[in-house]
Backbone as CSV, one residue per row, in Angstrom:
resi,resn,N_x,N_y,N_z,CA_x,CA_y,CA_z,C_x,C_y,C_z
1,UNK,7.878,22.156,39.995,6.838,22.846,39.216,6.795,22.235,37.815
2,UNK,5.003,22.015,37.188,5.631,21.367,36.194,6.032,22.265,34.831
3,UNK,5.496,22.017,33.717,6.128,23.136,32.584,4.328,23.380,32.118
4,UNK,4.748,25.107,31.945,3.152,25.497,31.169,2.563,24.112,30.424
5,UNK,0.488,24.622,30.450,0.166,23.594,29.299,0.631,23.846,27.871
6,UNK,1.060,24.674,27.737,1.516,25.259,26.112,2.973,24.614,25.875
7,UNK,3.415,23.981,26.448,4.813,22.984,26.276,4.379,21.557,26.584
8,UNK,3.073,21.253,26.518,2.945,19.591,26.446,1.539,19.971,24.763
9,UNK,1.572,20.675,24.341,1.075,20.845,23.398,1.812,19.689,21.944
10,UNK,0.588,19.746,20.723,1.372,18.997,19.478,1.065,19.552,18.012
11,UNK,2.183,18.872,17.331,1.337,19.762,16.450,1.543,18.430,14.953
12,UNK,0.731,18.259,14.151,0.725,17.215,13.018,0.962,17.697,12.066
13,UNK,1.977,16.788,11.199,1.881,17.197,9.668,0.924,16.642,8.628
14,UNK,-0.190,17.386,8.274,-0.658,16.495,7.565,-0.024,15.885,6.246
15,UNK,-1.324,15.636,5.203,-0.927,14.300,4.118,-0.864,16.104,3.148
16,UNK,-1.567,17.118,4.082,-1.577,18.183,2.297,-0.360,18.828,2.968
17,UNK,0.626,18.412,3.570,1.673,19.205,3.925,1.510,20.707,4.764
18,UNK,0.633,20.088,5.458,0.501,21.811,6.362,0.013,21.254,7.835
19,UNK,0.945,22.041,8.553,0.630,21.702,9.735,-0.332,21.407,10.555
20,UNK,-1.178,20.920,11.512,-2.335,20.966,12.185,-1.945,21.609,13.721
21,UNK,-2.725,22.233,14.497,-2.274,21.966,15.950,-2.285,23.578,16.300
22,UNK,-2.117,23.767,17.761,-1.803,22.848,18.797,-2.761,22.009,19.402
23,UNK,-2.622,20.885,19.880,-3.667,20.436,20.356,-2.979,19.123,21.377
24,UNK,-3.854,19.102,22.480,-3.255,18.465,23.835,-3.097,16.957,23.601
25,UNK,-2.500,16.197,24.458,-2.246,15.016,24.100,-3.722,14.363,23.946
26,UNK,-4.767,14.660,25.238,-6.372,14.185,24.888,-6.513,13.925,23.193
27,UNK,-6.608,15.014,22.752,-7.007,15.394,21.167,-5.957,14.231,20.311
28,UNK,-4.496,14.172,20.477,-3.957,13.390,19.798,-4.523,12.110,19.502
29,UNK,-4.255,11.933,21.046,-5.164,10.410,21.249,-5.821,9.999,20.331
30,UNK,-7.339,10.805,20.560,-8.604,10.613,19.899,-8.776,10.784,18.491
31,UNK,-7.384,11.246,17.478,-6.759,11.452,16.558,-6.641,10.305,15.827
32,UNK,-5.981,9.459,16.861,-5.230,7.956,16.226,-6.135,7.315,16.132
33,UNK,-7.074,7.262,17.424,-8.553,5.949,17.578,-8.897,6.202,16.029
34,UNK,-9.761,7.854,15.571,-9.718,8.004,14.574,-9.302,7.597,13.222
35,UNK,-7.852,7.327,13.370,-7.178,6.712,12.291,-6.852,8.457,11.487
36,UNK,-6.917,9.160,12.038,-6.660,10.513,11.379,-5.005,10.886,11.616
37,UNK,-4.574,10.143,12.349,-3.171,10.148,12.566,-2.473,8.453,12.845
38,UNK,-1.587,8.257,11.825,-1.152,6.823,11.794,0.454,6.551,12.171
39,UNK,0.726,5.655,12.216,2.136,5.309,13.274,3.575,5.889,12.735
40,UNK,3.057,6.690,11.267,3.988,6.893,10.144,3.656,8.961,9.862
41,UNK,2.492,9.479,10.971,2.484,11.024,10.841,3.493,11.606,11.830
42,UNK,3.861,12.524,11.149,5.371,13.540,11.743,4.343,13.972,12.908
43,UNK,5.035,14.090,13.816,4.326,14.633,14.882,5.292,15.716,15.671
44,UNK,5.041,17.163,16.272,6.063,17.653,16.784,5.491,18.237,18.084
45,UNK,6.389,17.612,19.245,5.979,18.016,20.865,7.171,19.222,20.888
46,UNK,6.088,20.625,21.928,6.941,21.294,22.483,7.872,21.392,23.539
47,UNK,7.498,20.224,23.956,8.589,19.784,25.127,9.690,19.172,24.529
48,UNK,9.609,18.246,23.444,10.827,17.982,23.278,11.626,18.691,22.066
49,UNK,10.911,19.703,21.088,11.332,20.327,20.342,11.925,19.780,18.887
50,UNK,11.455,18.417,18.766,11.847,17.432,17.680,10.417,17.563,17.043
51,UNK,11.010,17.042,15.657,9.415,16.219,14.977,10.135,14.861,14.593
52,UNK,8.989,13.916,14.983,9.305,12.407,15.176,7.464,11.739,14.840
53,UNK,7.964,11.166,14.254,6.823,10.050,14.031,5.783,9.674,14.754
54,UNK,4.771,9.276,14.867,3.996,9.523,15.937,4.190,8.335,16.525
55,UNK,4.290,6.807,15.917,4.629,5.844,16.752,6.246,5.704,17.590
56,UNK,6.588,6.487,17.490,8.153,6.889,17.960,8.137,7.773,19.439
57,UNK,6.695,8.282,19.793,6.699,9.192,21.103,6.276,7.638,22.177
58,UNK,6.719,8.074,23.361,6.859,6.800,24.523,5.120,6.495,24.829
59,UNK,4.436,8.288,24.743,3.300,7.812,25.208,2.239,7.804,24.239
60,UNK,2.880,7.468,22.738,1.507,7.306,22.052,1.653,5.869,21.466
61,UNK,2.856,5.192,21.891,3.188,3.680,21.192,1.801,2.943,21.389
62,UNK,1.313,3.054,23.066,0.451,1.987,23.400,-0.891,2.082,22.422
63,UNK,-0.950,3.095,21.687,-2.144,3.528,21.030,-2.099,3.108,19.703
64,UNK,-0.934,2.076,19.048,-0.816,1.395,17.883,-0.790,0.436,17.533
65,UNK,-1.516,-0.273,17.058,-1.529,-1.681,16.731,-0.340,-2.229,16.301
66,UNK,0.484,-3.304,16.984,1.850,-3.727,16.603,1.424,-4.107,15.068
67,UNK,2.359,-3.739,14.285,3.131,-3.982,13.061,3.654,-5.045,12.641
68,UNK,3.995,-5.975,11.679,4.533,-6.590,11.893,5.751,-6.370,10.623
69,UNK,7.049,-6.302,10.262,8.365,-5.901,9.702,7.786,-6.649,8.329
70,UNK,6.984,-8.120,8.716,7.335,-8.852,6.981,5.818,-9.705,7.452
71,UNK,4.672,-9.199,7.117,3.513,-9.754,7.250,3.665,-11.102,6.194
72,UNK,4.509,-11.486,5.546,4.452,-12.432,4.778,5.632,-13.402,5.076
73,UNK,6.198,-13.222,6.000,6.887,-14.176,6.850,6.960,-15.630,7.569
74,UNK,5.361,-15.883,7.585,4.945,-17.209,8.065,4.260,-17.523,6.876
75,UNK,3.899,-18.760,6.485,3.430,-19.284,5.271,1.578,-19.002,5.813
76,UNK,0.883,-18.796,4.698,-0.490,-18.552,4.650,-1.396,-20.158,5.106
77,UNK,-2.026,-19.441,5.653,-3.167,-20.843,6.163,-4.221,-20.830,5.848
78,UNK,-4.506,-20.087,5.124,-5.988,-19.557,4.762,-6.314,-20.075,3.462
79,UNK,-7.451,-20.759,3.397,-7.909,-21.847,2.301,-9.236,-20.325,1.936
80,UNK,-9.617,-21.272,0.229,-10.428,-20.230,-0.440,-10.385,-20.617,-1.669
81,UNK,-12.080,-20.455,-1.972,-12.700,-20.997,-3.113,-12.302,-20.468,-4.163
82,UNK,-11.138,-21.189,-5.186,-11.345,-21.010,-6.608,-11.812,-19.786,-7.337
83,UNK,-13.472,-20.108,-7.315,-14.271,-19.082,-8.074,-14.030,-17.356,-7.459
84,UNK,-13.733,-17.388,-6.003,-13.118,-16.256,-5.727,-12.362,-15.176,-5.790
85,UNK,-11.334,-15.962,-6.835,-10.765,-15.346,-7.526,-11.010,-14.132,-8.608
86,UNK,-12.241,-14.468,-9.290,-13.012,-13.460,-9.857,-13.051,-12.657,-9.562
87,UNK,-13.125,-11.983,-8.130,-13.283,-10.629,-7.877,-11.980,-10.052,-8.040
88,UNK,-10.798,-10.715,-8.770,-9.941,-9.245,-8.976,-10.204,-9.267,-10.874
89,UNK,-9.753,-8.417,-11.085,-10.895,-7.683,-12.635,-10.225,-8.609,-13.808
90,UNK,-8.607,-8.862,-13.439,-7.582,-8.898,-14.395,-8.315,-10.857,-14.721
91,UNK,-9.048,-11.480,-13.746,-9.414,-13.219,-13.428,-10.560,-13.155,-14.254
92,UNK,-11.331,-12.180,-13.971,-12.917,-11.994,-14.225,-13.727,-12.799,-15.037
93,UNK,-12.778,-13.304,-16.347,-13.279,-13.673,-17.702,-12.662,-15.264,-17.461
94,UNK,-11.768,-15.895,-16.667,-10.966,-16.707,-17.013,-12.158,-18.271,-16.553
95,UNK,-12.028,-19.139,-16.757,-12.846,-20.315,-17.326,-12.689,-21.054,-15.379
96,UNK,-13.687,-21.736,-14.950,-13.640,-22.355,-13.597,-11.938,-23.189,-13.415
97,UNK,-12.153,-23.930,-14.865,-10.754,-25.145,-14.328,-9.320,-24.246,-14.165
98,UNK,-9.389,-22.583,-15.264,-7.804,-21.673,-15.438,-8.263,-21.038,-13.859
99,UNK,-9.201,-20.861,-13.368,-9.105,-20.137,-11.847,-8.540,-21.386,-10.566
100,UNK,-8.812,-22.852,-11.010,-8.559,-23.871,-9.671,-7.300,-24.073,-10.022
101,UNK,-6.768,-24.049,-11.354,-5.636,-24.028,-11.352,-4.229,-23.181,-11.279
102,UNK,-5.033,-21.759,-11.073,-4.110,-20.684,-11.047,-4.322,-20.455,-9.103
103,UNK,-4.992,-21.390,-8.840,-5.285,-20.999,-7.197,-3.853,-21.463,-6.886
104,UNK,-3.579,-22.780,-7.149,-2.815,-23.551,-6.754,-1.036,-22.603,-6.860
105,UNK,-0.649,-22.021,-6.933,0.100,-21.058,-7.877,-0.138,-19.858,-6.559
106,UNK,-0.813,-19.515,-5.927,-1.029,-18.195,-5.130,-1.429,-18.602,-3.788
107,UNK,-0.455,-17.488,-2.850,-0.960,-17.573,-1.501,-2.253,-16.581,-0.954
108,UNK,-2.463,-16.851,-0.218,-3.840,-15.803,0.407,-3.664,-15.069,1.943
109,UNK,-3.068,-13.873,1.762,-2.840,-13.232,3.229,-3.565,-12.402,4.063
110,UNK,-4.065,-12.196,4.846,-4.610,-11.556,5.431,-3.594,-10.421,6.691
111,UNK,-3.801,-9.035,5.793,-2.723,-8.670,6.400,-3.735,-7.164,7.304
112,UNK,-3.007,-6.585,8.439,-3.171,-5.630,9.734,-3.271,-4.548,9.106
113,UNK,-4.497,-3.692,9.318,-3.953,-2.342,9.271,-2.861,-1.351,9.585
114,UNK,-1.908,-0.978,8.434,-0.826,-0.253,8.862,0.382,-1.245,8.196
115,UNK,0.300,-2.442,7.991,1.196,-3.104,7.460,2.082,-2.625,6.269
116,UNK,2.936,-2.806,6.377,3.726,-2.298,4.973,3.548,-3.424,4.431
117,UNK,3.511,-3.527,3.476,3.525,-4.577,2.096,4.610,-4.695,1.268
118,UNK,5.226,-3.791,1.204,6.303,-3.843,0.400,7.056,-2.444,0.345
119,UNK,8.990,-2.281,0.336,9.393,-1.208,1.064,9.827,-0.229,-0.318
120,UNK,9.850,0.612,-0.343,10.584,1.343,-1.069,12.145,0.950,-1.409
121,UNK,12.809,0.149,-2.367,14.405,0.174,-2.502,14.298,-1.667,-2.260
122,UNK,13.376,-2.263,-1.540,13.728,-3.694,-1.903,13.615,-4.226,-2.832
123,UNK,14.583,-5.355,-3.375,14.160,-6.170,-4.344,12.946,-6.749,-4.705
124,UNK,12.090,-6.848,-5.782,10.829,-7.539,-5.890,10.364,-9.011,-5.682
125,UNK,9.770,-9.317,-5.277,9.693,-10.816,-5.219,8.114,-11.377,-5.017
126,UNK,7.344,-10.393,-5.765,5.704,-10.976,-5.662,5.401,-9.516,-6.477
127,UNK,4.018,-10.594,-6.606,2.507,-9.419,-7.566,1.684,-9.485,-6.071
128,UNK,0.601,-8.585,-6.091,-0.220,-8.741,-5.262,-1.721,-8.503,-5.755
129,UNK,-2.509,-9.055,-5.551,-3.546,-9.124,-5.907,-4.908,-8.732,-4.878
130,UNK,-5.741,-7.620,-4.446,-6.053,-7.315,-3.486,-7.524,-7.607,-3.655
131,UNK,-8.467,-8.833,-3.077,-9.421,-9.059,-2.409,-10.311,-8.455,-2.015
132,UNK,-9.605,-7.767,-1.023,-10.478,-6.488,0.232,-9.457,-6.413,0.498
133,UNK,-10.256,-4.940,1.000,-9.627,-3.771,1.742,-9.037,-2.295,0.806
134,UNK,-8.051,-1.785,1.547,-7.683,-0.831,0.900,-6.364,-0.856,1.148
135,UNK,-5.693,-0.112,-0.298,-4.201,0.063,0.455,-3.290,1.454,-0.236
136,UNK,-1.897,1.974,-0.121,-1.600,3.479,-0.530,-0.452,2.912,-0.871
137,UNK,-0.133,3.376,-2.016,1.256,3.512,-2.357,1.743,4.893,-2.068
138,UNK,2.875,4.867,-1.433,3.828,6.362,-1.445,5.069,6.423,-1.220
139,UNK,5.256,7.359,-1.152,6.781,7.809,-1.156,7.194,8.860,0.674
140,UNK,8.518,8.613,0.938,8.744,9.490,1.714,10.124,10.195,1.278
141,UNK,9.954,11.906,1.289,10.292,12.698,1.137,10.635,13.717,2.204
142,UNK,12.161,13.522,2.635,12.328,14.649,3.384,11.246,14.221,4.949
143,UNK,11.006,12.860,5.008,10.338,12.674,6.313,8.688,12.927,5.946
144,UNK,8.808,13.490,4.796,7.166,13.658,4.672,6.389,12.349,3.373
145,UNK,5.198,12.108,3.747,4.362,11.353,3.187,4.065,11.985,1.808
146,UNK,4.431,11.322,0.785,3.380,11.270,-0.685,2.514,10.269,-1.240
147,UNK,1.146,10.623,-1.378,0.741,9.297,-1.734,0.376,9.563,-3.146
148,UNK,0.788,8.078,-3.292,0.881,8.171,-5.358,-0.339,7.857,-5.885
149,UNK,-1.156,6.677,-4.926,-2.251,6.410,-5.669,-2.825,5.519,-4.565
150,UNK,-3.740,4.955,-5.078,-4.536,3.727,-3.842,-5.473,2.883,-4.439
151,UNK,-4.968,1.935,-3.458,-5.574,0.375,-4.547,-6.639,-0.320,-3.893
152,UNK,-7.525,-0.289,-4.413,-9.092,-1.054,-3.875,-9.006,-2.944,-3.977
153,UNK,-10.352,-2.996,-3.632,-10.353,-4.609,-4.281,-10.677,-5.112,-5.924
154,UNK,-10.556,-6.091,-6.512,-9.600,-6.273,-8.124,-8.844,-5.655,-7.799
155,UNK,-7.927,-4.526,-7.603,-6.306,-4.520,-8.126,-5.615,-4.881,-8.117
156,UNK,-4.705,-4.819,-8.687,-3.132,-5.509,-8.373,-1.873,-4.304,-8.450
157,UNK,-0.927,-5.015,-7.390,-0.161,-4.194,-7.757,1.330,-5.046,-7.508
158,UNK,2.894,-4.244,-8.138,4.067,-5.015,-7.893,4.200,-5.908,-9.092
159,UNK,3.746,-6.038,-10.293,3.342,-6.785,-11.163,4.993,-6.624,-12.012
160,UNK,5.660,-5.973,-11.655,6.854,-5.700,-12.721,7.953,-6.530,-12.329
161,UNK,7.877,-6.641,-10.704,9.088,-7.834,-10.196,8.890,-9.068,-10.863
162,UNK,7.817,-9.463,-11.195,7.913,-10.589,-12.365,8.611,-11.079,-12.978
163,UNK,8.835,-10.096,-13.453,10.320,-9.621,-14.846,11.520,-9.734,-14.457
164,UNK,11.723,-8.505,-13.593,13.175,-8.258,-13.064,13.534,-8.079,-12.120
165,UNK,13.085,-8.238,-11.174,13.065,-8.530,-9.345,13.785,-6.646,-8.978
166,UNK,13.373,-5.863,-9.576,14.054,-4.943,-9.492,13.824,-3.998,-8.493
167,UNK,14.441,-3.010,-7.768,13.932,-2.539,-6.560,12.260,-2.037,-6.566
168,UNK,11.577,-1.844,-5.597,10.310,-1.188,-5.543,10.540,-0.027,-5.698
169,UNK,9.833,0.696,-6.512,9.362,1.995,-6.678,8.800,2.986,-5.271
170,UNK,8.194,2.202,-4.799,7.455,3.050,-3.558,7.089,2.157,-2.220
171,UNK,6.597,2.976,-1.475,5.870,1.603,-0.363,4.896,1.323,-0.870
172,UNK,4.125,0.203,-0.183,2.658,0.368,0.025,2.148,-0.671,1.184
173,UNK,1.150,0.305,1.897,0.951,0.139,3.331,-0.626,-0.097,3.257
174,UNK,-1.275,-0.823,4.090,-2.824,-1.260,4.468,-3.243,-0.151,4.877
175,UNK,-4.283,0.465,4.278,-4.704,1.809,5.206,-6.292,1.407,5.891
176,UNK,-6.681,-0.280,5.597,-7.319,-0.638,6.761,-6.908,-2.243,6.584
177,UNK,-7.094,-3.390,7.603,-7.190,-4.636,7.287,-7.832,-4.873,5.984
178,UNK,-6.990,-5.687,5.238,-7.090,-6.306,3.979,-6.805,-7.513,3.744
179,UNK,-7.461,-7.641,2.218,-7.235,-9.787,2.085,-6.555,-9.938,0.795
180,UNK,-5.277,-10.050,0.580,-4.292,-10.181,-0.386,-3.819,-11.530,-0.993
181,UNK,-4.070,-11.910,-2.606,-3.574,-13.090,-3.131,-1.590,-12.310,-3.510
182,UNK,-0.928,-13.386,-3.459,0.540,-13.187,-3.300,0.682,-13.640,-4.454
183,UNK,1.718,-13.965,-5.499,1.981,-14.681,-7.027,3.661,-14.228,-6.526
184,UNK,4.392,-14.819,-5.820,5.804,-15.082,-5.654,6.369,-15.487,-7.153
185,UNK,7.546,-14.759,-7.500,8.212,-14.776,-8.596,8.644,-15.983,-8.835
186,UNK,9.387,-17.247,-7.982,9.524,-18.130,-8.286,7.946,-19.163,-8.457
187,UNK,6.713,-19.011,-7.868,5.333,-19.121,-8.375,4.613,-18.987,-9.816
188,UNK,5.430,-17.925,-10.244,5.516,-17.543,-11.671,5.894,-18.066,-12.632
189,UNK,7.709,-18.183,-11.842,8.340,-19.330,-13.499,7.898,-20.142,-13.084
190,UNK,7.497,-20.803,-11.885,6.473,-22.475,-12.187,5.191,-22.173,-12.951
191,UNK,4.597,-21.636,-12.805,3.425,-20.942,-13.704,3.760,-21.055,-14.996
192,UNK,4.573,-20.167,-15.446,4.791,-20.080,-16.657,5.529,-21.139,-17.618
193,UNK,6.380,-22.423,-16.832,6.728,-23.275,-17.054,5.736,-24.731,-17.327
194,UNK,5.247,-25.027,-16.715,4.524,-25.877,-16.653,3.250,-25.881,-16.854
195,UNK,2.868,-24.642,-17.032,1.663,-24.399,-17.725,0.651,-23.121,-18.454
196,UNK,1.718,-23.102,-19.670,1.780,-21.742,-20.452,0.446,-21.272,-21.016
197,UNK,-0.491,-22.366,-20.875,-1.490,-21.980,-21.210,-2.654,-21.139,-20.733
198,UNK,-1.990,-21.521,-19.274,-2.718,-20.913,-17.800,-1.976,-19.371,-18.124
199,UNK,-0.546,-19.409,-17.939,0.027,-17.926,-17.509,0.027,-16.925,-18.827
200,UNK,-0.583,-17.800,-19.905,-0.558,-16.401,-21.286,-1.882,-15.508,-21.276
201,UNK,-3.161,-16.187,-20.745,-4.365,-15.499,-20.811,-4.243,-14.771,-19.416
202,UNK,-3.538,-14.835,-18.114,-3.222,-13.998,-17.295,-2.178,-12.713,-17.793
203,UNK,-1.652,-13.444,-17.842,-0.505,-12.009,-18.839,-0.743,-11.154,-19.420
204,UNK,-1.623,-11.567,-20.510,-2.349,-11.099,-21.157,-3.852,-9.813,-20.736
205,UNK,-4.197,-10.734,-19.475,-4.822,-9.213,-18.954,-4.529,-8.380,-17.808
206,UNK,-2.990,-8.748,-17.612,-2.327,-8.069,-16.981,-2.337,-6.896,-17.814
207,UNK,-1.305,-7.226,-18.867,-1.203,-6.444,-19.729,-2.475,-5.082,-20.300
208,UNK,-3.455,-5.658,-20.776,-4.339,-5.007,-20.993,-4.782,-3.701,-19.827
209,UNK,-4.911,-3.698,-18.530,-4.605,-3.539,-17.233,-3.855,-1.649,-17.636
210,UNK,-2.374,-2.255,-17.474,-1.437,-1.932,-17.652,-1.452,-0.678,-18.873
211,UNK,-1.727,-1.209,-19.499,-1.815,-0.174,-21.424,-2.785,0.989,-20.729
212,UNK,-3.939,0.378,-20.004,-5.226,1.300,-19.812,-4.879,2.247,-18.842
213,UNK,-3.874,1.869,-17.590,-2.897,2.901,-16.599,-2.301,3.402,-17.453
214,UNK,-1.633,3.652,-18.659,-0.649,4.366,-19.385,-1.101,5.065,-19.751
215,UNK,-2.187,4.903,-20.740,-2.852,6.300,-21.708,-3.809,6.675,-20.684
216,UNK,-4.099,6.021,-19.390,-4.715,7.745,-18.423,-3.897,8.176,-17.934
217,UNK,-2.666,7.744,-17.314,-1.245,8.547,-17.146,-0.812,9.600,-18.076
218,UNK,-0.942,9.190,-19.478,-0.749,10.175,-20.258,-1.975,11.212,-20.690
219,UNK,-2.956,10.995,-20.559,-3.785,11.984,-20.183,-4.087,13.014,-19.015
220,UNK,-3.476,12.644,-18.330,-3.106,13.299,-17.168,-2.146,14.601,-17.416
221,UNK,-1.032,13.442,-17.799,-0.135,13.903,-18.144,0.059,15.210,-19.206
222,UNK,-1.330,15.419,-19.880,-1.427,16.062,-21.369,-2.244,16.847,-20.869
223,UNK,-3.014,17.019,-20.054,-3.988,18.332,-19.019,-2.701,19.145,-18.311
224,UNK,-2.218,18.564,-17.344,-1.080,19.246,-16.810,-0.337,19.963,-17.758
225,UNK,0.240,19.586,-18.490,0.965,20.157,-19.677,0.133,21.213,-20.194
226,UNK,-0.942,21.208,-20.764,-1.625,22.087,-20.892,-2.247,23.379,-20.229
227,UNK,-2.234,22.854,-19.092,-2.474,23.906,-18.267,-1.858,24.697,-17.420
228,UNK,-0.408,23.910,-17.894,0.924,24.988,-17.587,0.970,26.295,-18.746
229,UNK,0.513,25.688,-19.735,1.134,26.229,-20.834,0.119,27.374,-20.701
230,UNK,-1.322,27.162,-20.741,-2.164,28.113,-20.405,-2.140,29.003,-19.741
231,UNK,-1.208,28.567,-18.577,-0.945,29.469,-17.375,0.229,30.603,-17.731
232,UNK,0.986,30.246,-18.534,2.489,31.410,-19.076,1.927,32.074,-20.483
233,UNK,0.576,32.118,-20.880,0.033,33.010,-21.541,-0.158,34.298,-21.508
């Protein structure tokens, strides 16, 4: 005999931290096609009485696009015009010959939806510069998803391993196929070695970048505050 339908039931955690469900494996399914559930949502079956990941159940693996551990593992093959570069915000202003020559200096990846990009706790060893697509920085907590922020095309992000190869702050994962320029840290001190003239007007609007994330961080930061304070009135 087999077991009630109410023990092949599921149930999801979402991204606002509250459960979804029950709902039959059909519905899961059509969940993932969706992209409303990704290889990284807590998922909990009543048959087996766990919560586990959704790419971690036997019968929802086939429903995920393989992953790959280090999308930047094989060297890039992908050629691309110079002037292209422009479309990330920080290039925008920089002169035809500082873009053919800052090409030379950067790889071009084309990475899978779902890819991690970079892990939470590893050492740094690239900037990234995003083309197309989209992508999430977050955190996991207690098994659950936080997302910190999300990066369009012009952005960049990882810009601090530059400096000090120091662990990552967070993940950040493709939340669809995307087209990523790489700036490898040893790319850099050749950059910055051999041609300081190229890497000071980049720096430079890195920087600028950077200042403009701070004081809306701290504006943020100065509403919240405020509206705590408002609140114990």
């Amino acid at each position: 005999m087999g077991l009630p339908a109410c023990f092949n039931d599921y149930f999801i955690w979402g991204i606002d931290d509250s459960p979804y469900g029950p709902v039959q494996l059909s519905v899961l399914i059509d969940w993932i096609k969706d992209e409303r559930v990704v290889p990284d949502t807590w998922v909990f079956a009543r048959s087996g009485g766990v919560w586990q990941k959704a790419s971690e159940f036997n019968e929802l693996k086939d429903f995920f696009a393989p992953v790959s551990d280090n999308p930047f593992s094989e060297p890039p093959v992908i050629r691309f015009k110079p002037g292209s570069l422009r479309r990330i915000k920080i290039l925008a202003d920089m002169k035809d010959a500082q873009l053919a020559h800052l090409a030379d200096f950067l790889e071009l990846h084309e990475v899978l939806q779902h890819a991690v990009i970079v892990k939470q706790g590893d050492p740094g060893d690239a900037m990234f510069l995003i083309m197309a697509g989209e992508l999430r920085a977050r955190t996991m907590i207690t098994g659950r998803e936080t997302i910190l922020t999300t990066f369009g095309p012009g952005d960049f992000f990882g810009e601090m391993s530059l400096f000090d190869q120091g662990p990552r702050s967070a993940d950040v994962v493709a939340n669809v196929d995307s087209t990523l320029f790489r700036l490898s840290t040893g790319a850099f001190e050749k950059l910055t070695r051999e041609m300081p003239s190229l890497a000071t007007p980049f720096l430079q609007a890195t920087s600028r970048t950077l200042s403009a994330r701070i004081r809306a961080d701290n504006k943020r930061l100065e509403r919240v505050t405020q509206q705590f304070a408002t609140s114990r009135e």
